[in-house]
C-alpha positions, 0 to 999 in steps of 0.5 A: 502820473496819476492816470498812469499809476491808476492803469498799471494793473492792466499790463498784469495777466494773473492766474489763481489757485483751486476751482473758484477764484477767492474773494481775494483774488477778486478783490485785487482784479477789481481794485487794481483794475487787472488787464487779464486772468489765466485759466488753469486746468483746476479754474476748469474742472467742467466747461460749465465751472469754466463759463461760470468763474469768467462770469464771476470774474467779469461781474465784479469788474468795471468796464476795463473788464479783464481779458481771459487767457487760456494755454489750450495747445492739444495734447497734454497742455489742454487746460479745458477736457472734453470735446469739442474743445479738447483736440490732439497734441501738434506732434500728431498733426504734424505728422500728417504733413497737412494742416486741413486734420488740425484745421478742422479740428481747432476751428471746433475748439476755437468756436467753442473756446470763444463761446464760453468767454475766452478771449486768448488762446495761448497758442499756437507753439512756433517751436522747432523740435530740434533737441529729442532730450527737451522734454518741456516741448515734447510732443508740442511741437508741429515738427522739426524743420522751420517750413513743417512749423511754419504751415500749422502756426500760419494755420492756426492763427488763421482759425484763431482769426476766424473764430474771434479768438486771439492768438499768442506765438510762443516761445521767443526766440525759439526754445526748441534747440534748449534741453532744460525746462524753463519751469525749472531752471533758466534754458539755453540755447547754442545757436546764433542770429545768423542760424536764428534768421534761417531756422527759429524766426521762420515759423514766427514770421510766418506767424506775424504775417498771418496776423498773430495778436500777440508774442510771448518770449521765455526765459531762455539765454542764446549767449551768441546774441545776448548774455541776458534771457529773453525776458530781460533782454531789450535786444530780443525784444527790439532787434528781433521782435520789433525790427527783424519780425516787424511786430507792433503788437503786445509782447506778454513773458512767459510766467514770471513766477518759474525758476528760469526768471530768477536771475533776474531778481525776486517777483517785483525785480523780475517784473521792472526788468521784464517791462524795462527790456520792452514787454507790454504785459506781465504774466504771473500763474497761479501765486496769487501773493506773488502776483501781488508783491509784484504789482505792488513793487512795479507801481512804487517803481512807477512812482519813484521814477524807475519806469518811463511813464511814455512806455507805459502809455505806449504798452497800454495803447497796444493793449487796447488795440487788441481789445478794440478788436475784441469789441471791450471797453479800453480804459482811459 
């Protein structure tokens, strides 16, 4: 139990406010052991300010230093500004109807990415633009059929390979049929399993075979396969992850700190139920006492016997999976 409660802090991934992480923020990833750090856009106001907060980061970690996250998609959602990094939005490329412009373009943005110290590129979207009025996903999107989707995730993953970069599909089990923002209020969606197997899984099994590294669900409820959202649904995890995609790798929530995850409970509610339904890794933005609170909540529950301490070895053994490709030490 002891090893167990010793390694919890690497199933976080947190993120931190303003252009420097605090002595705080530092302390905490240290002490704890933190598995990975996310970028925003104000952690980047320059590349160089970028390369140096992931050095600062690192330096005052252990072996198990954490692994650095971006969400570096195109468009709007490019925390990093600037070429080489900064490429257009996947509706543009999209509709170009082939992939080499993209390819070509977030190779540049990979290499440079994986150069300054990045490990996970939260990307690419596998959302279907299905809904004109879902703004959340506007210009986000490769297109609108699963096929159009299928070909630029597939080539994304690709480049993301070949760049030494790690990949992230999101956002299962597919939010592009949902208006409302899961920022701000919990998603929904309308279709079944039967249309999910014919239209949302496509661009994610395109993914998963391609070779993705990892899946990242949202907060969204599809009531016509469970009453419960994704991030706390233990069949969108292991019905549709892990049997129907036949992924094995980290499956990481979408940020548990948005208001769509509040059904769920308060930040360390949120994060028993999240781990409990089958995630491998918690993501918490930029409330650095959230991320706090939540950590502190998940290792008493480990502590009082609420959480199976064989599936926290089971998630940490996917972890290392994905650092032993990266070439970082693994804790132990």
């Amino acid at each position: 139990m002891r090893d167990v409660i010793k390694q919890i802090g690497q199933l976080f991934f947190v993120g931190f406010p303003g252009e420097i992480p605090s002595e705080t923020f530092l302390t905490f990833i240290s002490e704890e052991e933190i598995g990975g750090v996310i970028l925003f856009a104000d952690n980047c106001p320059t590349h160089l300010a970028a390369r140096q907060n992931i050095e600062t980061i690192r330096s005052r970690c252990a072996d198990g230093s954490p692994l650095i996250a971006i969400d570096q998609e195109g468009g709007r959602v490019c925390r990093l500004k600037g070429a080489p990094v900064e490429y257009r939005a996947a509706s543009e490329y999209g509709q170009d109807k082939l992939a080499t412009r993209f390819e070509e373009q977030y190779s540049r943005a990979a290499v440079y990415m994986e150069a300054l110290g990045i490990d996970i590129n939260l990307a690419p979207v596998a959302d279907i633009f299905l809904d004109p009025e879902n703004s959340c996903l506007r210009d986000r999107c490769y297109g609108n059929t699963p096929e159009q989707v299928a070909r630029f995730v597939e080539a994304a993953v690709a480049v993301s390979c070949s760049a030494g970069l790690l990949s992230c599909l999101k956002h299962f089990p597919g939010l592009g049929a949902a208006k409302s923002d899961p920022h701000l209020r919990t998603s929904i969606a309308a279709y079944d399993r039967i249309v999910w197997e014919q239209r949302e899984r496509v661009p994610f099994a395109a993914g998963v075979a391609a070779g993705c590294d990892l899946v990242m669900t949202t907060h969204l409820r599809v009531p016509a396969i469970d009453s419960r959202i994704a991030t706390g649904s233990e069949i969108m995890i292991s019905e549709l992850i892990r049997d129907a995609l036949g992924f094995e790798g980290p499956i990481i929530t979408d940020d548990l700190c948005m208001a769509g995850a509040a059904e769920l409970g308060d930040i360390g509610e949120r994060t028993v139920a999240a781990f409990t339904a089958g995630h491998d890794l918690l993501l918490f933005g930029q409330d650095l006492e959230a991320s706090m609170q939540a950590f502190d909540f998940f290792r008493e529950a480990v502590r009082r016997g609420e959480i199976d301490t064989e599936r926290i070895r089971k998630s940490l053994e996917r972890l290392a999976g994905i650092k032993i490709k990266l070439g970082r030490p693994v804790l132990r």
